[in-house]
N, C-alpha and C positions, 0 to 999 in steps of 0.2 A: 806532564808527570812531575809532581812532585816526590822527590828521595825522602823518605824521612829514615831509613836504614841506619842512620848516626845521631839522630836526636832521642834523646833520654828520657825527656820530660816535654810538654806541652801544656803552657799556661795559656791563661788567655788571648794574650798578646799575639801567640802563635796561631791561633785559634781565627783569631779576627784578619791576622794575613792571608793566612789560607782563604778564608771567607771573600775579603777584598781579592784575590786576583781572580777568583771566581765570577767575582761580578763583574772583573774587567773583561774577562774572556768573554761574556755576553754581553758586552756593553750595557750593564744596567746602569745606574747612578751607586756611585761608592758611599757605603759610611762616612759621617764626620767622625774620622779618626783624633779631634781633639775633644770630640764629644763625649770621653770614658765612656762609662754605661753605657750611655745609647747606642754604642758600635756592636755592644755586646749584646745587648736587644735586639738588635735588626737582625742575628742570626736567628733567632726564633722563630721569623714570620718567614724564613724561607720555608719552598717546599719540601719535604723529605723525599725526597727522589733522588735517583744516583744526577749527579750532573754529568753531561754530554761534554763536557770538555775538558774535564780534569780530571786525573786520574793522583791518587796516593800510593807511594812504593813504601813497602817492606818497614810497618811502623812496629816498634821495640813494643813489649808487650804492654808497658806501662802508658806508652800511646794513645796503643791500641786501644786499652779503656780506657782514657780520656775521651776518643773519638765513637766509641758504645756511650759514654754517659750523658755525652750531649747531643746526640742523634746524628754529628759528622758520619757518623758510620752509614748511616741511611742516604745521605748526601750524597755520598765521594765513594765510587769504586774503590777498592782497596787490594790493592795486588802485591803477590809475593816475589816475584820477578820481571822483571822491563820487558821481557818478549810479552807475556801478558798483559800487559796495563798499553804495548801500544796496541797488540792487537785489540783492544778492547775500543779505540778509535773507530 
């Protein structure tokens, strides 16, 4: 579970973390994180499906649309409270 409760704003960089521990948790191969763009690419080709191992907490509304306009929303559960997001495990 990721808290995002306290974060403001979600730029890229944030964007492509979330994405990387994602991939860790299923053991895929990581983006080259020195590769700019192409980190940001590679979030593209994933599936839009919720992921089965990560969940997002309580993202600030401004987030929130960041995570609607790049299809994170589709990706990653998105819970409003920690009993939910583990029950969601």
């Amino acid at each position: 579970v990721i808290d995002l409760c306290d974060v403001h704003y979600l730029r890229s960089s944030g964007l492509v973390a979330i994405h990387t521990i994602a991939r860790l948790l299923t053991g895929q191969a990581l983006p080259d994180l020195e590769a700019g763009w192409s980190a940001i690419h590679a979030i593209e080709h994933e599936p839009r499906e919720a992921h089965p191992h990560l969940k997002l907490l309580s993202p600030q509304p401004p987030v929130e649309k960041v995570l609607t306009l790049t299809g994170f929303r589709q990706m990653f559960d998105i819970h409003a409270d920690l009993g939910a997001a583990l029950a969601a495990f």
